[in-house]
N, CA, C and O atoms as CSV, one atom per row, in Angstrom:
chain,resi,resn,atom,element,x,y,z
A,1,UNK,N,N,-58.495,-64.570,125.817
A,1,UNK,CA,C,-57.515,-65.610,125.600
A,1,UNK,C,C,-57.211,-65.742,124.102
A,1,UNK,O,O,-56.019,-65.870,123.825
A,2,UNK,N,N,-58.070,-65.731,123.113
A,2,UNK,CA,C,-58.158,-65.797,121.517
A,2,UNK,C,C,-57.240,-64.467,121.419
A,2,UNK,O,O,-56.148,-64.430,120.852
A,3,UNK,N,N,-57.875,-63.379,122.075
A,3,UNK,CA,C,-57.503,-62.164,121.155
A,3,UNK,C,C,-55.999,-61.990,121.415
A,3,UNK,O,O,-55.213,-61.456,120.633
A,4,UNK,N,N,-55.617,-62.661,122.959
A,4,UNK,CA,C,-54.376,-62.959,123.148
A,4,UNK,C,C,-53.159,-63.752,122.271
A,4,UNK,O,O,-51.998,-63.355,122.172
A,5,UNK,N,N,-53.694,-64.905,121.698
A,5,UNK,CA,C,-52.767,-65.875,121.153
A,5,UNK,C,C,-52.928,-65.041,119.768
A,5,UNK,O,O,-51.855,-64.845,119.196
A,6,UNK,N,N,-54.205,-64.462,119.065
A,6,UNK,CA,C,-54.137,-63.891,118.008
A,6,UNK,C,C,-52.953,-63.058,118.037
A,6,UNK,O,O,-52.185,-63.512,117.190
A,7,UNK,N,N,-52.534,-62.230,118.513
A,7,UNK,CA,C,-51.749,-61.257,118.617
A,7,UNK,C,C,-50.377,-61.938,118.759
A,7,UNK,O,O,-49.412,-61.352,118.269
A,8,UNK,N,N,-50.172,-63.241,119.446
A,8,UNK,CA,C,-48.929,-63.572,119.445
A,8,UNK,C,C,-49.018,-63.961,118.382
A,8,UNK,O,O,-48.101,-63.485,117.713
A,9,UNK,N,N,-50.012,-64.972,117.481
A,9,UNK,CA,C,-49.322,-65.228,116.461
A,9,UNK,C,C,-49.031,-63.877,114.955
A,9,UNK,O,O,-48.282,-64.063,113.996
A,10,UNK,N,N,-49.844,-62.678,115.202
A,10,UNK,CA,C,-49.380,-61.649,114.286
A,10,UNK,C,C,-48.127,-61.120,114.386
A,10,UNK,O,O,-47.573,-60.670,113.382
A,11,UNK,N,N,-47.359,-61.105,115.953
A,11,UNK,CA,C,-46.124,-60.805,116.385
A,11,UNK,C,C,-45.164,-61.853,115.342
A,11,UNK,O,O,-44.181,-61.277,114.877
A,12,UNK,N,N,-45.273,-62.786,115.075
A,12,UNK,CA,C,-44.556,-64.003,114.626
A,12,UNK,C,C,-44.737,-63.895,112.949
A,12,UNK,O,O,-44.262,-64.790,112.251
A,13,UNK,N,N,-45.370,-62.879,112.403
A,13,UNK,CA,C,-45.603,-62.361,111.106
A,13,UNK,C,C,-46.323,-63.620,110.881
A,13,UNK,O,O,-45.731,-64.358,110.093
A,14,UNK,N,N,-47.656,-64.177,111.438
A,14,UNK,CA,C,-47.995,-64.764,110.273
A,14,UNK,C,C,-49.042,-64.045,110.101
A,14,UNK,O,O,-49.240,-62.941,110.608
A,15,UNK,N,N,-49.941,-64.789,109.197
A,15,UNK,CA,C,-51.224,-64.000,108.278
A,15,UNK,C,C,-52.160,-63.889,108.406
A,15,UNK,O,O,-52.348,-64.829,109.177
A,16,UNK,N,N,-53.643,-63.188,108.204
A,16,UNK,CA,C,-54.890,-63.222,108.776
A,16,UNK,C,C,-55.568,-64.616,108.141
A,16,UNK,O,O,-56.278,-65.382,108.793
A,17,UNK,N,N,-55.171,-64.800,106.606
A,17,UNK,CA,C,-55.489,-66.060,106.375
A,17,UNK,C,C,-55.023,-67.267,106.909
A,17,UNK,O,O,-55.644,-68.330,106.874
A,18,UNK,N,N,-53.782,-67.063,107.465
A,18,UNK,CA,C,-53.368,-68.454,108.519
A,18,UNK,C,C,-53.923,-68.719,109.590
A,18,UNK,O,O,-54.221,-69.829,110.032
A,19,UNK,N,N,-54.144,-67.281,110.226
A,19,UNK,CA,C,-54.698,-67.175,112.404
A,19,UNK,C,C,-56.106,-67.412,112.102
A,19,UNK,O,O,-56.735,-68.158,112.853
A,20,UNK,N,N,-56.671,-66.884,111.119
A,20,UNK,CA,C,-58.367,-67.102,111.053
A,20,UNK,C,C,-58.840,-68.126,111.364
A,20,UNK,O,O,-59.459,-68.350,112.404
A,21,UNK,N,N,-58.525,-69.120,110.204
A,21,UNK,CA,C,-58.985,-70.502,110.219
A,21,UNK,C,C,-58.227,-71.392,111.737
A,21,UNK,O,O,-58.008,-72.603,111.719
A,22,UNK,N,N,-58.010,-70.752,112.604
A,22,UNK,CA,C,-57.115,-71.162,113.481
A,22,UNK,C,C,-57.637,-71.051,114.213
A,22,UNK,O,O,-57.784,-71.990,114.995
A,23,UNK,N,N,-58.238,-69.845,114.417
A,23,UNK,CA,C,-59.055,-69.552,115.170
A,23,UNK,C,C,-60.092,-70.307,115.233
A,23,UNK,O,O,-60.395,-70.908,116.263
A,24,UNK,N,N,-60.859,-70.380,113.985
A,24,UNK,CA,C,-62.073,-70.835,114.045
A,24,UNK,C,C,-62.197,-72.427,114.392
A,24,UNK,O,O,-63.226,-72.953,114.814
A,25,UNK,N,N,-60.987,-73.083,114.143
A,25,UNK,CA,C,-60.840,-74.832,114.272
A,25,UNK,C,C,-60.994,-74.372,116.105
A,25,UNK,O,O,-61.781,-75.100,116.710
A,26,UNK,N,N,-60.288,-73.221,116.984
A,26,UNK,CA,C,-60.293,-73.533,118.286
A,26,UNK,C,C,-61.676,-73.063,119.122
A,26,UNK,O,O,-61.890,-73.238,120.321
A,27,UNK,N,N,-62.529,-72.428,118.156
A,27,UNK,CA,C,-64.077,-71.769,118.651
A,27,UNK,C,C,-64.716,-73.478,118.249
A,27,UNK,O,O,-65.294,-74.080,119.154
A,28,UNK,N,N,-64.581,-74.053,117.077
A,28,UNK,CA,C,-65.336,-75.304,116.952
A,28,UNK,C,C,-65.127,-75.934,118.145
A,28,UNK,O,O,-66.143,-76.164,118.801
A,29,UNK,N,N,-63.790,-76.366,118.722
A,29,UNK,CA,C,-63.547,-77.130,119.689
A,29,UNK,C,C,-64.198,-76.865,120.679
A,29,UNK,O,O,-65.008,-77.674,121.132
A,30,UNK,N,N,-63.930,-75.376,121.361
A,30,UNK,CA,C,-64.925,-74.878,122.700
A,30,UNK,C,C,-66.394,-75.250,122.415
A,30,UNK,O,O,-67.112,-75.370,123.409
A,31,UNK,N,N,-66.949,-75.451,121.195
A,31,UNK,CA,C,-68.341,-75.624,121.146
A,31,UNK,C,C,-68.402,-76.941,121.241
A,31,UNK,O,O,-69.463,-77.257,121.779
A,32,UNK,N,N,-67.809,-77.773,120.989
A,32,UNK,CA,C,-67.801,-79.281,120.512
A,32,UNK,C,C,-68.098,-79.740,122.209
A,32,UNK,O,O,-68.987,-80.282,122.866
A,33,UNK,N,N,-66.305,-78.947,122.484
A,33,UNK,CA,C,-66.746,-79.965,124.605
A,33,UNK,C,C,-67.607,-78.756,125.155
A,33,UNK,O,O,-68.242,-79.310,126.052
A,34,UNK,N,N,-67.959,-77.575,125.146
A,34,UNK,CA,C,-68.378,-77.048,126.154
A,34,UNK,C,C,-67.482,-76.287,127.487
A,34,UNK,O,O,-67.911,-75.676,128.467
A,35,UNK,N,N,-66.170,-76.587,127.092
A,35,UNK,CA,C,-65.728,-76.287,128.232
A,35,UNK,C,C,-64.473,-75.198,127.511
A,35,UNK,O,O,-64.167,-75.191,126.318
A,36,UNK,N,N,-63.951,-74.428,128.458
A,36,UNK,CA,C,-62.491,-73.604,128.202
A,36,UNK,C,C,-61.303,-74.200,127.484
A,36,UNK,O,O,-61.281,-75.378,127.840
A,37,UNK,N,N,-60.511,-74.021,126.822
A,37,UNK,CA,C,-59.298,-74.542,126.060
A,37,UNK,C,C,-58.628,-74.761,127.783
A,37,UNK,O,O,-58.500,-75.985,127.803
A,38,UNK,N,N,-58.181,-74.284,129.094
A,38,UNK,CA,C,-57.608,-74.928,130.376
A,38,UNK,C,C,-57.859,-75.733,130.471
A,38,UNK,O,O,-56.997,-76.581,130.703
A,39,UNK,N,N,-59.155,-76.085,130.373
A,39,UNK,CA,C,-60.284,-77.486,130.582
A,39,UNK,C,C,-59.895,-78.933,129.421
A,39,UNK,O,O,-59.450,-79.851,130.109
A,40,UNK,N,N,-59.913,-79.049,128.972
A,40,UNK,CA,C,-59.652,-79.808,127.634
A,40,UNK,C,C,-58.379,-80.523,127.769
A,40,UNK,O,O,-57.227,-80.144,127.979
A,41,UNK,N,N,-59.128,-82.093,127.517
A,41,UNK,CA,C,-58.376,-83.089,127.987
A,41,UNK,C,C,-58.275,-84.203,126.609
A,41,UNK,O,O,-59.104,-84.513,125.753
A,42,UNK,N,N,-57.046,-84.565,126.818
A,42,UNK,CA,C,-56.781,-85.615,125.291
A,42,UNK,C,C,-57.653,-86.182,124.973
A,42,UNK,O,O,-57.884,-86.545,123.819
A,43,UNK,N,N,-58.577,-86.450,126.305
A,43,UNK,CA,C,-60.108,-87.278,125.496
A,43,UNK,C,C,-60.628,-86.502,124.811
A,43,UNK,O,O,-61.043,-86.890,123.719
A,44,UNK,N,N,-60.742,-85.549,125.082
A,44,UNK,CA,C,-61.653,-84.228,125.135
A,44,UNK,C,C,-61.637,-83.982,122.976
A,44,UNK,O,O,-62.507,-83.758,122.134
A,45,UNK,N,N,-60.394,-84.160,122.953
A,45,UNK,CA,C,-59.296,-83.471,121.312
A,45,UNK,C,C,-59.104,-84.672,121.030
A,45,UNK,O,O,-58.868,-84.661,119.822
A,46,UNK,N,N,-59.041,-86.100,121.529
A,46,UNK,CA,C,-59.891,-86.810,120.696
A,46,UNK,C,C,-61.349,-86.954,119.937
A,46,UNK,O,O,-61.751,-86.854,118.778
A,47,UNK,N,N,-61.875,-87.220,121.128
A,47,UNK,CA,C,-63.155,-87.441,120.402
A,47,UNK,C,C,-63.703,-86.139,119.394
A,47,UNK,O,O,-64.527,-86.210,118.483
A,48,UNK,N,N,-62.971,-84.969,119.873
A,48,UNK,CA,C,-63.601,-83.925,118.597
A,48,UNK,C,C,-63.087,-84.449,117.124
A,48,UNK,O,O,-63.946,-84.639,116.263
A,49,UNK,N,N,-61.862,-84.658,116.854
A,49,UNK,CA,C,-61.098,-85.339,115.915
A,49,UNK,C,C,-61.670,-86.814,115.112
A,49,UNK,O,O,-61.567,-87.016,113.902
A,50,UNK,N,N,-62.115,-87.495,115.833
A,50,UNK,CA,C,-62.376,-88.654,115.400
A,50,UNK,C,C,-64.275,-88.198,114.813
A,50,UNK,O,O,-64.900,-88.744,113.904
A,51,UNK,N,N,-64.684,-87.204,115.609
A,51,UNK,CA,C,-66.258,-86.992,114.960
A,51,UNK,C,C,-65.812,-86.243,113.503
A,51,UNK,O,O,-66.463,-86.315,112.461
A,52,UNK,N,N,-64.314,-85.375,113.725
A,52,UNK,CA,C,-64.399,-84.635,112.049
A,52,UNK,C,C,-64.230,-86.302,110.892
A,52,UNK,O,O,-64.720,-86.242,109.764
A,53,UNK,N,N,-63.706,-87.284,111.236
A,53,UNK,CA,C,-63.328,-88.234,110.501
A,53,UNK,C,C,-64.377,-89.137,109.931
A,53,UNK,O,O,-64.203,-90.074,109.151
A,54,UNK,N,N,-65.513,-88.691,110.459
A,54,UNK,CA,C,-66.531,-89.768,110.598
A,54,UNK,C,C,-67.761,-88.961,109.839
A,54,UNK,O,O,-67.436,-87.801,109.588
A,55,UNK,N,N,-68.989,-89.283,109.451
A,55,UNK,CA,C,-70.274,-88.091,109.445
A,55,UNK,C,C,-70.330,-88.979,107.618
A,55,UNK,O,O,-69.935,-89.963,106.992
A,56,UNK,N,N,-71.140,-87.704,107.513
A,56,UNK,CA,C,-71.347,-88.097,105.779
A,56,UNK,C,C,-69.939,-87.106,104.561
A,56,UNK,O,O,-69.656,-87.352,103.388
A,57,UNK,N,N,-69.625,-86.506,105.080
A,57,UNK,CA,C,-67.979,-85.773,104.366
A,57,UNK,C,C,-67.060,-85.848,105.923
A,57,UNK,O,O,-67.128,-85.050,106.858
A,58,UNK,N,N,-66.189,-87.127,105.803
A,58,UNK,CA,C,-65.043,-87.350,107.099
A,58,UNK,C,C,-64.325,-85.880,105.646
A,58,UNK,O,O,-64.558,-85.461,104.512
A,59,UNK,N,N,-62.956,-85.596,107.392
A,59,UNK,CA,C,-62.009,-84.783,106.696
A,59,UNK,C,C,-60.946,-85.900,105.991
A,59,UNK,O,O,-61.165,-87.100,105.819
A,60,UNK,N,N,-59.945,-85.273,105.700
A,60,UNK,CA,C,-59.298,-86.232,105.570
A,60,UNK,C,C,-57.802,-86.358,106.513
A,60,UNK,O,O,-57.322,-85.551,107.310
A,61,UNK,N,N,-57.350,-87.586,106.105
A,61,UNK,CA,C,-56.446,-87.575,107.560
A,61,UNK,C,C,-55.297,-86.476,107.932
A,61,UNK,O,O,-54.847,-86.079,109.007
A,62,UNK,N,N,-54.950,-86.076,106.207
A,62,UNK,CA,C,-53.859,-84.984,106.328
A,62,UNK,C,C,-54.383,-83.774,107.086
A,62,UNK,O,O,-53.632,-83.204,107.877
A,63,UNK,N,N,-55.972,-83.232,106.838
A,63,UNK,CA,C,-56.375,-82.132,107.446
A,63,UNK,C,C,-56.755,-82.817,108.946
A,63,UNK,O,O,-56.676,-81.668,109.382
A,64,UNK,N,N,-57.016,-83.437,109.871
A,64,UNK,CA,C,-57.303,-83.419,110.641
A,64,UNK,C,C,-55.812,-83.466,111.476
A,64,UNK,O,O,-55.456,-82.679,112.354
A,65,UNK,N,N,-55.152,-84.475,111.007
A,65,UNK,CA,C,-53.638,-83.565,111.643
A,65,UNK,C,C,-52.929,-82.987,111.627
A,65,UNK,O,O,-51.944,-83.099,112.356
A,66,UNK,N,N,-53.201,-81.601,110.315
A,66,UNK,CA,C,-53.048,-80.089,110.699
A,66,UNK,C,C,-53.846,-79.669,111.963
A,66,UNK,O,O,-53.223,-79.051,112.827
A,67,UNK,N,N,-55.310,-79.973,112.181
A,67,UNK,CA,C,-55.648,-79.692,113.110
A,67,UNK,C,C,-55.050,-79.814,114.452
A,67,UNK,O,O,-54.737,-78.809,115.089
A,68,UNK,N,N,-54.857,-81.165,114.965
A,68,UNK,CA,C,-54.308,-81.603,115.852
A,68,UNK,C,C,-52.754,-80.562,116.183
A,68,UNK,O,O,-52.380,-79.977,117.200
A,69,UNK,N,N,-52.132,-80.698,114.767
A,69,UNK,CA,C,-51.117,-79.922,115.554
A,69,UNK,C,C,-51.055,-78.623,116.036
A,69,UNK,O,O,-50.337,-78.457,117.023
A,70,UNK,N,N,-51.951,-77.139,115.327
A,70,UNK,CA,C,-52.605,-76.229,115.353
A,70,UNK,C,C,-52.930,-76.421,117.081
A,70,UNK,O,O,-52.148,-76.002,117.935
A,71,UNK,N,N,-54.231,-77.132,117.402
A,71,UNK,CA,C,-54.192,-77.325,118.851
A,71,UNK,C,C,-53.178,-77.161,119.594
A,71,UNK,O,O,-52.869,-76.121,120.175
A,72,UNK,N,N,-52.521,-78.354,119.608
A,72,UNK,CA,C,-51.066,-78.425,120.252
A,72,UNK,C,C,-50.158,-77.077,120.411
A,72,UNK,O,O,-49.512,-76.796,121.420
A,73,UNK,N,N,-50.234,-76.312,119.241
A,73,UNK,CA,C,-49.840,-75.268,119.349
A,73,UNK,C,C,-50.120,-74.332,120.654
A,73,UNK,O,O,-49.530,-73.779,121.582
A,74,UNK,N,N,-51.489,-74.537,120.068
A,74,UNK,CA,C,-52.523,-73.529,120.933
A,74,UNK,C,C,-52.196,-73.467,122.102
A,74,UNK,O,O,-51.766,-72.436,122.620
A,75,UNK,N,N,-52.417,-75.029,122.955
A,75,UNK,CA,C,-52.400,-75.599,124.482
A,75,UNK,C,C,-51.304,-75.329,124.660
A,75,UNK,O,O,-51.243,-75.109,125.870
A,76,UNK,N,N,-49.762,-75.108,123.980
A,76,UNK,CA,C,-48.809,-74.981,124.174
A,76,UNK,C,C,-48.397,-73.828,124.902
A,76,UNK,O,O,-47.632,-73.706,125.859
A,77,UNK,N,N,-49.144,-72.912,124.171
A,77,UNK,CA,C,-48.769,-71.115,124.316
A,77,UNK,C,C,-49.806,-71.232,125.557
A,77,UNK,O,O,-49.347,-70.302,126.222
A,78,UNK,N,N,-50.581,-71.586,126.115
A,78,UNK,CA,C,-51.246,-70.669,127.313
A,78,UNK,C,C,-50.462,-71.474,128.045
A,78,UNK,O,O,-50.345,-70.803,129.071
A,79,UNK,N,N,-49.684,-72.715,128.260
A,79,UNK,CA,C,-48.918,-73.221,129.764
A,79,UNK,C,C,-47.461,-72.291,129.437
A,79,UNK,O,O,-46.713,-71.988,130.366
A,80,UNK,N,N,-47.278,-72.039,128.538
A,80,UNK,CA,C,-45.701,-70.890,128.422
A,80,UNK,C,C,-46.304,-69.593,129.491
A,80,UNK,O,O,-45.603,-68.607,129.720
């Protein structure tokens, strides 16, 4: 499924430094719930979001909703 969306997004010329970290925000997530990116529910991409905000270094709000939208992306392309 990764190596899949990877490839769409190299089709779309973007960059290994863009898809990487893209990647890796959507491997955190699968580890965070445990479950498949099909699986994953707004609670689900909440509560991962609100734990990056929180801890002893929160992100900050601009990076966590790059994240969010990155996701969105993501969930977008496997219901296409």
């Amino acid at each position: 499924m990764l190596s899949g969306w990877e490839r769409q997004q190299l089709s779309r010329f973007l960059r290994e430094t863009t898809i990487g970290p893209w990647l890796g925000l959507i491997r955190r997530l699968f580890e965070f719930t445990g479950q498949y990116p099909l699986q994953w529910t707004p609670g689900e991409v909440e509560a991962f979001t609100a734990s990056l905000r929180s801890g002893v270094t929160p992100k900050a709000f601009s990076t966590v909703r790059g994240y969010q939208i990155t996701l969105r992306k993501f969930r977008r392309s496997l219901d296409a």
